[in-house]
N, C-alpha and C positions, 0 to 999 in steps of 0.2 A: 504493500500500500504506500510504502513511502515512494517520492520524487526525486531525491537527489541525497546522496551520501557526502556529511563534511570531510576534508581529506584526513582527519585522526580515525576514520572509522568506526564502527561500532562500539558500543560498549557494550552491549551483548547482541548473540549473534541468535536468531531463529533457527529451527532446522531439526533433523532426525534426534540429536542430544538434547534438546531443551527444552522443559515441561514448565506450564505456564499455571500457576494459580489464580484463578480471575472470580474475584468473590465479588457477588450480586450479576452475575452474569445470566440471569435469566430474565433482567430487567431491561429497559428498553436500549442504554447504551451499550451495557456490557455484554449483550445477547450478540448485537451487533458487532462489534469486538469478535468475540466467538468465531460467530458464521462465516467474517473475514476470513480470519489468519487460517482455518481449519480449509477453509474453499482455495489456497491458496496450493495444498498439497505438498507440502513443504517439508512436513515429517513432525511437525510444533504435535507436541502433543498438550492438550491442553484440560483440567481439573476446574468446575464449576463449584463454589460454594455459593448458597443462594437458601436464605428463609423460607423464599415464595412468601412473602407477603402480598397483600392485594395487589401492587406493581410488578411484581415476578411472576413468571409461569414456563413452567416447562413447552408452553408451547411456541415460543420464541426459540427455541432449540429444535422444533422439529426437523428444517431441512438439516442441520445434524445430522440427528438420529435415522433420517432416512438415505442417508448417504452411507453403504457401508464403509468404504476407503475412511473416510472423517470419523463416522463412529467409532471406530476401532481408534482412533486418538482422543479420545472421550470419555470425560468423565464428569457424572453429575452428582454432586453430594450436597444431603437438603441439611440445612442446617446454620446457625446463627455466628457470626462474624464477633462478637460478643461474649462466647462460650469457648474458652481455651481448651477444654478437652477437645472439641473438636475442633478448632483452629490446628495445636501443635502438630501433629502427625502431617497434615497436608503442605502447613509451609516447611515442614522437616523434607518433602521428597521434589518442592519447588526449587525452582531455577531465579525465577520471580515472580512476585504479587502484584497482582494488579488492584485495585481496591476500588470497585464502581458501586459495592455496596452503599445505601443512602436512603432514607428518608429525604422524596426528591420536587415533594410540592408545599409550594409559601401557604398555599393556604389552607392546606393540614396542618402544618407547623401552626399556626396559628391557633388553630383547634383541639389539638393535644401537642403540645412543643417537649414534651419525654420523651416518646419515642424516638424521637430526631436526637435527643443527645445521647439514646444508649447505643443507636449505630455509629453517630457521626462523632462520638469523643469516645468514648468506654472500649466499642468497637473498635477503632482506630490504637489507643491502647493494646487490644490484643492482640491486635494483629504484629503491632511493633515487638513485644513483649515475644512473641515465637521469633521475630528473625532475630533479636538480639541473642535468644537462646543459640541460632544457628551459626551467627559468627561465634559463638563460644566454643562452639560445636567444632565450626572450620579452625580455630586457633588451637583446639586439641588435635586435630589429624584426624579426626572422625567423617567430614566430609570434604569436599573441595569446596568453591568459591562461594561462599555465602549467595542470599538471596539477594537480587536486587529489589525494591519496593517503589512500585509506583501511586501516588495519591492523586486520584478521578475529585478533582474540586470546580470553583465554579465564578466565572464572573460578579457575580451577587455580593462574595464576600469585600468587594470594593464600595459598596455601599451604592446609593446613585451617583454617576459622573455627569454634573449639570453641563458643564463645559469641559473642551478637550477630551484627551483617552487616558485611560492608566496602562501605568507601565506596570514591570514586576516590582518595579521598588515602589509603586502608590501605597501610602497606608493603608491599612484593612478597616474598613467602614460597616460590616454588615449592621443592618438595619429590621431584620427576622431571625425567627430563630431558628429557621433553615441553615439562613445564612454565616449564623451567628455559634452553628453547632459543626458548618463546613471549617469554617474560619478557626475553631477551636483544634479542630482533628489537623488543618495544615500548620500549626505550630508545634503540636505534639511534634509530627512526622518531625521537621525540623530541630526540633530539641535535640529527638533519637538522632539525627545525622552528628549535629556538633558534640554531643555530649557519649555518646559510642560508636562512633565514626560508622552509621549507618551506612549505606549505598541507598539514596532516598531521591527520587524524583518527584515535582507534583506539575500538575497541569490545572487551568483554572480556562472552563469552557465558555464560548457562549450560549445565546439558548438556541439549543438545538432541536430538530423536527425532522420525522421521518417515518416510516414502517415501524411498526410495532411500539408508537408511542402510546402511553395509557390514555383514556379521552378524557381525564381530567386535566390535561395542556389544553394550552389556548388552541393552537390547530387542529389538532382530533379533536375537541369538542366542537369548537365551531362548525367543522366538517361532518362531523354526525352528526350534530342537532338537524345544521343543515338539511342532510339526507333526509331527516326525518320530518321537515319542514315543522319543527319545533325553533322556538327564539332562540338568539344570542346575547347571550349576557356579557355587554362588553361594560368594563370596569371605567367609570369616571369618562370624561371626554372621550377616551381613547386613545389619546395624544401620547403616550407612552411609549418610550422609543426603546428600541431591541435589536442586536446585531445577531441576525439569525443562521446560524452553521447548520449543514443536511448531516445526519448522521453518521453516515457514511464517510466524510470528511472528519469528524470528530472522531470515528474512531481510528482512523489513518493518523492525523497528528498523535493518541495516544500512541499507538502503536512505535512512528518515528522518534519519538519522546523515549520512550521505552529501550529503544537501541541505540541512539546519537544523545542522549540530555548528559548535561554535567553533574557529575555526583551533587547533590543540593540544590541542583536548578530547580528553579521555580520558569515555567511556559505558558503566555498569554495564549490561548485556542483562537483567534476570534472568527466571525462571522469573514461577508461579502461588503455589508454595509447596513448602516441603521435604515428602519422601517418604523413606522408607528402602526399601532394593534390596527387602527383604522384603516391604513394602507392592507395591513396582511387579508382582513375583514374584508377588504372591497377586492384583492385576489382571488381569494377563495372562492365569493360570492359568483364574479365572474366565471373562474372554471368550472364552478357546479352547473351556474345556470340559475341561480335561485335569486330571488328577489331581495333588496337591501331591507325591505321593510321590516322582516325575520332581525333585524339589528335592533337591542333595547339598552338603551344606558343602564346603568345601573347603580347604586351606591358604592363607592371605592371600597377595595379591602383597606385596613388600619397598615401607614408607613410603607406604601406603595412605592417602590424604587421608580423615579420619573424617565431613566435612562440610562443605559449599561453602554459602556464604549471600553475597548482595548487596544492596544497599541499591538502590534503582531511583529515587530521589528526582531527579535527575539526566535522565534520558532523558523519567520523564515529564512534566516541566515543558519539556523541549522538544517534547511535545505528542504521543506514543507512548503507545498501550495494545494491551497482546496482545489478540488478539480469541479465541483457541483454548481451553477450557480441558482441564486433564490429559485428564479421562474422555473429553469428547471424540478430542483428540487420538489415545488412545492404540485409539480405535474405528477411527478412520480410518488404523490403523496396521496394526493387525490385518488390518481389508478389504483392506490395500492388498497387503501380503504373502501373502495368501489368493488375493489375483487376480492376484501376477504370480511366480508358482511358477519360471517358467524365467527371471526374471532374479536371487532371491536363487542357484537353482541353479549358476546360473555364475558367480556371487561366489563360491561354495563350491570351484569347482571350480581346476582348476590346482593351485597349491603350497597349499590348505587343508590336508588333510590333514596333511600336515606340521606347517603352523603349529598345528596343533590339537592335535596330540600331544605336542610341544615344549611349546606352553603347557599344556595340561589334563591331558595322558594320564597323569603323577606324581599331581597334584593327585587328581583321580577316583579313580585306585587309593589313594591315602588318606582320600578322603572317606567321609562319613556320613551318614545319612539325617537330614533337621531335621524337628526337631517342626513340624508346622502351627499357623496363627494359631488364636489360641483366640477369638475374636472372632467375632459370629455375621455371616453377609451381610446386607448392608445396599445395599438397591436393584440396577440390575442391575452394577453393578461392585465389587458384594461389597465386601469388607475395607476396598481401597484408598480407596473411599469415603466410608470413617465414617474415615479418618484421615487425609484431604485439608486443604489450605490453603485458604485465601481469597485475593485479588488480589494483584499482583506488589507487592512494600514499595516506599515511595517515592508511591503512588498507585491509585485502584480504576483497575478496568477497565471500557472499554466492555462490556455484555454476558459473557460468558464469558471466561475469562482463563485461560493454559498455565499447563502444567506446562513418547546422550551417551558419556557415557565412563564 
């Protein structure tokens, strides 16, 4: 997945030797992850640790499991990031961790903010707590080269950027306790590197969109409701600006992170270019076909990030470019939830309901109808179109370049 290797080379290398622990992998980005590196046929063999909480499900792993060649480099183990008995054993037989596990929506956080700290700090902990075990382990002669550790973090923890972008050196600002439980777990990580010479990477993404995202995002919901010609509940004005990455880029930059990053680097992910919810709203709309009037304002959530921006100067000088761009992306997003009707359905299904009413069912009964863009269409993705970005900051892209939460 990666574009261009810096001339020092890997710092680790993929292939028939190297087994991969990728915990929270049956979730929307880490599944993706997966299905990569496995479809590459490489020889990566790779171990899934995954709760399956309501955002996991082994069915993001199917084309896996129905590939024998990839199967047979597979492994799925159900179980919490959290729980060192079963953490130790798996990072004891890893090469490197990947950590996409997370508690990964603001506005669950918001609703019960625990759960988010026992993945995103406690979790994070354990996980450190096995590979320090493992260089103990390598500094006895017991194994060869310890693990490497990579941390799946997230734009948000910068807080809102009213103006300009953040670099890797911007303060940490989070403003949720999503954000604010990511931001916790990438300090740990950091501790463990200065204070036992970890081998530690993290990455901090933008918001991303794609296949097999849960439809409590802003695009799979909008996009099902849609389908269903039920409303959209867009949050305040809408004017809320968002540098949108396709998943499949997000997990190519982890990937490259993963084999070229500096021992401690910290790696801005970013998108193609900011978008406001309104722009994405009036894409979607247009590729369904469905009428703006389905769009209802709504009361904000509490401490709404006004807009995320990152600087990319960073990832792509270690030789990364998106290859996706928005329009794209959000084509092949569309298609992809048009063609797999019974898997958004049973993300819907269970305790949705609930969560829907709890979150939305006040909001809607106060909502209002928004005026439509006054902007005429422009090519076939309309609006969003004529008010697109150009290449991720920091560097162009090869070809087409991407555009969450």
């Amino acid at each position: 997945m990666s574009t261009g290797e810096p001339s020092g080379g890997p710092v680790l290398r993929l292939g028939p030797e190297t087994h991969l622990l990728v915990t929270g992998g049956a979730g929307f980005i880490g599944s993706c992850f997966v299905r990569e590196v496995l479809a590459r046929r490489d020889g990566t063999r790779i171990t899934v640790l995954d709760k399956l909480t309501y955002a996991g499900s082994e069915e993001n792993l199917a084309p896996v499991r129905a590939d024998p060649e990839q199967a047979a480099r597979f492994r799925f183990v159900r179980g919490d990031i959290a729980d060192p008995e079963a953490v130790r054993p798996l990072v004891a037989e890893a090469d490197a961790v990947l950590n996409f596990a997370a508690e990964s929506h603001v506005d669950r956080s918001i609703l019960d903010p625990e759960a988010f700290l026992r993945t995103g700090v406690i979790g994070v902990h354990v996980l450190l707590e096995a590979c320090r075990g493992e260089y103990e382990r390598a500094a006895a002669g017991e194994r060869g080269r310890p693990p490497r550790f990579l941390q799946v973090s997230t734009d948000e923890v910068y807080g809102s950027i009213e103006v300009g972008v953040a670099t890797e050196e911007t303060p940490l600002a989070p403003r949720s306790p999503y954000a604010a439980a990511k931001a916790a777990g990438e300090l740990l990580v950091r501790a463990y590197h200065v204070t036992y010479g970890l081998d530690v990477v993290i990455t901090r993404g933008a918001n991303t969109y794609g296949p097999y995202q849960h439809p409590e995002k802003l695009i799979p919901l909008f996009l099902t409701n849609a389908l269903e010609s039920e409303p959209l509940p867009l949050y305040g004005d809408g004017l809320q600006r968002r540098d949108w990455l396709y998943v499949t880029d997000h997990a190519g930059a982890i990937e490259h992170v993963l084999r070229f990053g500096e021992p401690g680097g910290i790696y801005n992910l970013p998108g193609s270019g900011e978008r406001t919810n309104r722009e994405v709203v009036a894409a979607l709309l247009d590729l369904l076909e469905r009428p703006w009037s389905l769009v209802r304002s709504v009361p904000d959530r509490p401490g709404h990030d006004r807009r995320y921006a990152m600087d990319g100067a960073r990832l792509a000088a270690l030789g990364w470019r998106n290859r996706v761009s928005f329009e794209e992306g959000l084509r092949r997003t569309v298609d992809w939830f048009r063609a797999n009707e019974a898997w958004w359905r049973a993300m819907r299904s269970g305790d949705w309901a609930a969560y829907y009413e709890r979150q939305y069912g006040a909001r809607l009964a106060a909502g209002r109808p928004v005026e439509p863009p006054v902007e005429e269409p422009v090519g076939p993705m309309g609006r969003a179109k004529a008010a697109g970005g150009s290449g991720p900051r920091g560097g162009s892209a090869e070809g087409d370049v991407p555009g969450g939460r």
